[in-house]
C-alpha positions in Angstrom: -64.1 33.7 7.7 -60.8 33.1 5.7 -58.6 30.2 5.0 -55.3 31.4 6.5 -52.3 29.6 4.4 -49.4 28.7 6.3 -46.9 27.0 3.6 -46.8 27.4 0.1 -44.9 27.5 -3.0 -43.1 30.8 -4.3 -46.1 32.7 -5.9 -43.6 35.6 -7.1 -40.5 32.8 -8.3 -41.3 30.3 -10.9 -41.0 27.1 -9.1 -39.0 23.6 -9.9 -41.6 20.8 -10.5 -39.5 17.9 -9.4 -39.1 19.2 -5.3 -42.2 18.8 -3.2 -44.7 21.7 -3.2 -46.9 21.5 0.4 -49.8 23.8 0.6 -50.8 23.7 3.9 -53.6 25.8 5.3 -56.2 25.7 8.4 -59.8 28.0 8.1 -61.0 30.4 10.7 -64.5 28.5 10.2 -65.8 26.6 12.9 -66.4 22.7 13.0 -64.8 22.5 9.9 -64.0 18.5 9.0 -62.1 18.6 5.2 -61.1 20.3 2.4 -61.5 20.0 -1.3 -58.9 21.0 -3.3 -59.4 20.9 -7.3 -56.7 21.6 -9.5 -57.1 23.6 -13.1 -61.4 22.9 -12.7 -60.5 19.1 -12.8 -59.3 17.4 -10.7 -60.7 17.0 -7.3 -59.2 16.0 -4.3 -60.4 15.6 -1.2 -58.3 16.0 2.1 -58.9 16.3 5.9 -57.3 18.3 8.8 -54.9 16.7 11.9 -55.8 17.0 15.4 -55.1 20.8 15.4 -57.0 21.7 12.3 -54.1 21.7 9.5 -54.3 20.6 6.3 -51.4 19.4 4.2 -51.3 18.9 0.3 -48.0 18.3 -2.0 -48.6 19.2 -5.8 -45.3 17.4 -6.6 -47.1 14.5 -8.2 -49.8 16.4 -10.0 -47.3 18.8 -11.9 -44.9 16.2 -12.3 -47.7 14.5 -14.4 -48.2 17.2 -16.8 -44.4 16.5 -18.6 -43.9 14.0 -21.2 -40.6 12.7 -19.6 -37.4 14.3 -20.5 -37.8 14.3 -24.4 -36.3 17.2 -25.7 -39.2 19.9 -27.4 -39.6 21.9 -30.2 -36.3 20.3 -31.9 -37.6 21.4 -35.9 -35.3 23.6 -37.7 -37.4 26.2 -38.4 -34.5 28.1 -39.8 -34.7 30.7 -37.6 -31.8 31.9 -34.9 -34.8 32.1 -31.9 -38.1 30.5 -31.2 -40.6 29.9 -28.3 -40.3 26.7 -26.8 -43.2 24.6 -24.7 -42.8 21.4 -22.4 -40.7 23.8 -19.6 -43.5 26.3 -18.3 -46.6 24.6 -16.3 -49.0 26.6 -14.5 -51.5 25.6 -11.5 -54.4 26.7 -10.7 -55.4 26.2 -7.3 -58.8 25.8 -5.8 -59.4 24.7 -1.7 -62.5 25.0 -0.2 -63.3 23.8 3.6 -66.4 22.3 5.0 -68.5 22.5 7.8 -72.0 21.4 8.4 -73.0 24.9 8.4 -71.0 26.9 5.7 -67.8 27.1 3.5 -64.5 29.0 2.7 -62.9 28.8 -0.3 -59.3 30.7 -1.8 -57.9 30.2 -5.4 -54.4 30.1 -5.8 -52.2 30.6 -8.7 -48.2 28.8 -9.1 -45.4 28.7 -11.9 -43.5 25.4 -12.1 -40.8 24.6 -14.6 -38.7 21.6 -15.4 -36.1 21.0 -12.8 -35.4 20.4 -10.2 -33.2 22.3 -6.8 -30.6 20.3 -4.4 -30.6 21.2 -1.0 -29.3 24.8 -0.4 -29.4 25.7 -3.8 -32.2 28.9 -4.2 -34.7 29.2 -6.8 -33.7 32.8 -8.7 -35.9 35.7 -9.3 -34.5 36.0 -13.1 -37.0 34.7 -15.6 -34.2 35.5 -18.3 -32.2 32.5 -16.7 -30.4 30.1 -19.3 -31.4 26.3 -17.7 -27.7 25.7 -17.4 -25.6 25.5 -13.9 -25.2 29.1 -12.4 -24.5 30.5 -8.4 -26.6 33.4 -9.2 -29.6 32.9 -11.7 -27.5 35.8 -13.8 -24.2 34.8 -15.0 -23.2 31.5 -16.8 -20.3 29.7 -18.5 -20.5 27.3 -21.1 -18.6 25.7 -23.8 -19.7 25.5 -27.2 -18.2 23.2 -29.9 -18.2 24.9 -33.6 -20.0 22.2 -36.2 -22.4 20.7 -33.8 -25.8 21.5 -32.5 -25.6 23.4 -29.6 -28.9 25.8 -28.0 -29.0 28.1 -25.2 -32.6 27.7 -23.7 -34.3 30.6 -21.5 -36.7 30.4 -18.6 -39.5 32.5 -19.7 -40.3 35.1 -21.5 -43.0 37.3 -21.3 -45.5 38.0 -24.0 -44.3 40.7 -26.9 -40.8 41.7 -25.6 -38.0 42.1 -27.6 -34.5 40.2 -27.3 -31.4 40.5 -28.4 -27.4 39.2 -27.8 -24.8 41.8 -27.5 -21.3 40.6 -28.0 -19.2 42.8 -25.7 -15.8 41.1 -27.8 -17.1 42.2 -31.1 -19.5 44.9 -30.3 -22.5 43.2 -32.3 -25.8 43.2 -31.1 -28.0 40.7 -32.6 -31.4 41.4 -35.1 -34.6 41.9 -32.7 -35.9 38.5 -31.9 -39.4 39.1 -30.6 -41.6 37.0 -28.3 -45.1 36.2 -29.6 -46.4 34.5 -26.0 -45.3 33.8 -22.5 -43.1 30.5 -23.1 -39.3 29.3 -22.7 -37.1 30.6 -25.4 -34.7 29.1 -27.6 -31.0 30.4 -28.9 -30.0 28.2 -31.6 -26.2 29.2 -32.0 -25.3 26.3 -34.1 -27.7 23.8 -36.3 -24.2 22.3 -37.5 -25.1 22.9 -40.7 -25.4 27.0 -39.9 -24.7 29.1 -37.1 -24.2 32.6 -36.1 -20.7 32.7 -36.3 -20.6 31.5 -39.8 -23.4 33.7 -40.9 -22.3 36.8 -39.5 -25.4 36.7 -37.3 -23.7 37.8 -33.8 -20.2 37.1 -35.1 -18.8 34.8 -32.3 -14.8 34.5 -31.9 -12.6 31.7 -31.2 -11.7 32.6 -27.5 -14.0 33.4 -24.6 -17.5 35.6 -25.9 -18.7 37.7 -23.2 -22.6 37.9 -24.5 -25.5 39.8 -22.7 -29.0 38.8 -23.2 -31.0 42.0 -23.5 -34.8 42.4 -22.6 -36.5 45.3 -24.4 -32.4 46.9 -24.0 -32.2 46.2 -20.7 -29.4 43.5 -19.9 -30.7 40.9 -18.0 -28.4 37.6 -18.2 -24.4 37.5 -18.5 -23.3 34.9 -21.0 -19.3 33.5 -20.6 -19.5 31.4 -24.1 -15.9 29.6 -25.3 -16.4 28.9 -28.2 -14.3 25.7 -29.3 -12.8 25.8 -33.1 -14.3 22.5 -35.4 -13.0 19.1 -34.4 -13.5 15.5 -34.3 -14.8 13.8 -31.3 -18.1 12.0 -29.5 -20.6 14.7 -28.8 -23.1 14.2 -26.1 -26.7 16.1 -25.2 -28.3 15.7 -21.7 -31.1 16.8 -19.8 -29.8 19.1 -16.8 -30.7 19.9 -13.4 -32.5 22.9 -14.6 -34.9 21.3 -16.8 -32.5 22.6 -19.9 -29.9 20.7 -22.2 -26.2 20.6 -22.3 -23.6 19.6 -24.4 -19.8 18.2 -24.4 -17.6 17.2 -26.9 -15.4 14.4 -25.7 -12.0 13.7 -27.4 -12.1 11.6 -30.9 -9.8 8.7 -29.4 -11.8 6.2 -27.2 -12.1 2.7 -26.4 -14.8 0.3 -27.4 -16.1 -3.1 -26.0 -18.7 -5.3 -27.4 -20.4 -7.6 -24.8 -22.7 -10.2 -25.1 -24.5 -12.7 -23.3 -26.8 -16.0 -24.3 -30.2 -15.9 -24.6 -31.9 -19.6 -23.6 -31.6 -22.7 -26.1 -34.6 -24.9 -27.6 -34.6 -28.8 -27.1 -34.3 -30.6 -30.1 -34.7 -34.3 -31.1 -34.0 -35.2 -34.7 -34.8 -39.3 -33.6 -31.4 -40.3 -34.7 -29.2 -43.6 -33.9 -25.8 -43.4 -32.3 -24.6 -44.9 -35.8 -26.6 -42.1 -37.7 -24.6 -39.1 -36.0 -25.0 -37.1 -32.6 -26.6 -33.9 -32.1 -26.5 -31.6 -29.2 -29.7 -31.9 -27.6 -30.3 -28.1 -27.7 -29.8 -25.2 -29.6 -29.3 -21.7 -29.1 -31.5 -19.0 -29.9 -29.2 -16.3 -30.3 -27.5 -13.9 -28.1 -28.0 -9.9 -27.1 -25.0 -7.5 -27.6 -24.3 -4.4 -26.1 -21.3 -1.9 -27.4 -19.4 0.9 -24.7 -17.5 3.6 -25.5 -15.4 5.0 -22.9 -14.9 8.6 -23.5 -12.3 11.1 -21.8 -11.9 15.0 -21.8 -9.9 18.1 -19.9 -12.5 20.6 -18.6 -12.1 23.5 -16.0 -13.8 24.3 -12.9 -16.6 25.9 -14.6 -17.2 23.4 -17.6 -17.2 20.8 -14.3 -19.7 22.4 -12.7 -21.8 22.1 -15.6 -20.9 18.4 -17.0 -21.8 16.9 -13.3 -25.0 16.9 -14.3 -24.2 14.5 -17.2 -23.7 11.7 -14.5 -27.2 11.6 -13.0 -29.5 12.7 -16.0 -32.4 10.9 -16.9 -32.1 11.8 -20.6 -28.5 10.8 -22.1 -27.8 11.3 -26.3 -24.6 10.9 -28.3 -24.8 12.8 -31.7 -23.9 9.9 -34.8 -22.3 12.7 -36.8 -18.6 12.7 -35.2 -17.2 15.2 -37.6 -18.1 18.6 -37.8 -20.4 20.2 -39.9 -22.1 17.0 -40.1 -26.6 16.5 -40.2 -26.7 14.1 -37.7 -29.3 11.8 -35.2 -29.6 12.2 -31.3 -29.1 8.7 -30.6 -30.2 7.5 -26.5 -27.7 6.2 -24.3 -27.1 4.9 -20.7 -24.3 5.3 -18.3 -23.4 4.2 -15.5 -20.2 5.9 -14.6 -19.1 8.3 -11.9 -17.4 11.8 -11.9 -14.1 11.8 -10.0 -12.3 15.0 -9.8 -10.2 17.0 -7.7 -9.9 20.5 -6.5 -6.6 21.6 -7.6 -7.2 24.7 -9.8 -6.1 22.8 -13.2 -7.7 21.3 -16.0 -9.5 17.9 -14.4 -9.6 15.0 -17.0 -13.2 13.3 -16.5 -14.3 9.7 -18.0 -17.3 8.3 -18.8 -18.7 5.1 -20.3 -21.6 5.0 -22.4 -23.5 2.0 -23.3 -25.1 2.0 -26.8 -28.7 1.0 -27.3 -28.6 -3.3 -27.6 -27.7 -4.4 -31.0 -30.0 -6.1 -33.3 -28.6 -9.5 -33.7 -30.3 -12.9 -35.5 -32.4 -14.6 -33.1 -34.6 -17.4 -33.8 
């Protein structure tokens, strides 16, 4: 007897939880009439075959369930330059057993999952050592990075006691031995805008394109492109990515503003007065809601394009308060509701987007 499975998710890739995930199996057993599938020893589910004795279960909603939304993790300055990171890695443990009136078969299955998600035709990479940025291969990335303003590379996973370290093929520094203490995400912090590793001599980044390698016990395992962008003004944003990661953009200092606002409902009043006493509107108004925009504008290449088209359908949007350099700041949540427009001409694109602050507090009754 042996439950034979048919589809499954990748046992050997880490998986993206927000695609669906079918299991589906049938049992060599005889008679059988349903299947109990039970998911970390607690939660039960119980399922039943088609016609031609195929069951069929999606995990999507039970992994989906064990994030806490899109929040960003693990954001205290520990005032380190690395750190273990949770909220990206799940695990599943899989239990199905199938009934008959006579006997049972059971299997336990074991799956990855981390927080992202793939479009169609896009493949789920083999490299645990992946940054959760935009990439064609799983190995080598581009991204811009904005001197005097956070900015954090994050890795998949990492497995328990191995060593990293950057090398910066520009300057020929490799970075102190960070070391793993679990099997988790990992976190670069390049820049706390208050210190980085340029500034402290830490892995010595220069003012043009870095070409950084993310070493595994000395083994090179990811290819970092990093521009890094001298200090200037200008509206920073954060947002949740496609690969369950953050990115970040600096969009030029000069923008336009709008205020809007709208009425909330009025109040009858009656203050029992005479025509020869004085009118009075009959109502009053409670107050009214505001809501502020910024429209913001930047040049970016192909590859910084590639990266800030996820901006446009995150679930998690943030604009930094500090809009100078070098500045402590808040991560402050925002909406928008714009759309990317570019072209394919190989030149610098110029992209806009409009953000809409959270509503003001005004005086209401």
């Amino acid at each position: 007897m042996a439950i034979q499975i048919t589809k499954q998710p990748s046992i050997d890739k880490i998986n993206p939880a927000y695609n669906n995930s079918y299991i589906s199996f049938n049992s060599t057993i005889t008679n059988d009439f349903k299947a109990e599938i039970i998911i970390d020893g607690t939660q039960l589910f119980t399922i039943y075959p088609d016609l031609e004795g195929n069951y069929l279960f999606n995990l999507k909603q039970i992994i989906k369930g064990k994030y806490e939304g899109f929040k960003d993790v693990n954001t205290n300055d520990d005032g380190t330059n690395g750190r273990n990171i949770d909220g990206i890695l799940e695990s599943l443990r899989v239990s199905i057993t199938v009934f008959s009136n006579e006997t049972v078969d059971s299997i336990e299955l074991f799956y990855d999952f981390s927080r992202g998600v793939k479009q169609i035709g896009e493949e789920i990479y083999e490299n645990n050592l992946q940054i959760l940025s935009s990439s064609n291969n799983g190995v080598d990335y581009n991204l811009t990075y904005f001197e005097g303003y956070p900015f954090t590379v994050d890795i998949l996973k990492v497995a328990d006691d191995v060593t990293l370290q950057v090398r910066n093929n520009n300057t020929s520094t490799v970075s102190a031995p960070i070391f793993s203490i679990k099997d988790s995400s990992f976190r670069f912090y390049i820049d706390k805008a208050t210190s980085n590793w340029t500034n402290n001599n830490y892995l010595g980044l220069t003012d043009t394109v870095n070409k950084l390698e993310i070493l595994q016990d000395g083994n090179i395992k990811t290819n970092l492109s990093l521009f890094k962008v001298q200090p200037k003004c200008g509206v920073y944003l954060k947002w949740f990515n496609n690969e369950g990661g953050f990115n970040y953009w600096l969009f030029d200092e000069y923008y336009k503003s709008s205020t809007d606002t709208s009425t909330l409902s009025t109040i009858g009043r009656n203050t029992f007065n005479n025509v020869s006493e004085g009118l009075e509107a009959p109502t009053r108004l409670i107050g009214k809601e505001g809501f502020k925009t910024l429209t913001l504008k930047s040049r970016v290449t192909a590859n910084e394009e590639a990266v800030i088209e996820s901006l446009f359908t995150s679930p998690l949007l943030q604009m930094y308060s500090a809009t100078e350099p070098f500045q402590s700041g808040q991560w402050i949540d925002v909406t928008t509701n714009s759309k990317l427009e570019t072209n394919n001409k190989p030149l610098k694109n110029k992209i806009s987007v409009t953000i809409e602050l959270p509503q003001r507090i005004l005086p209401t009754l």
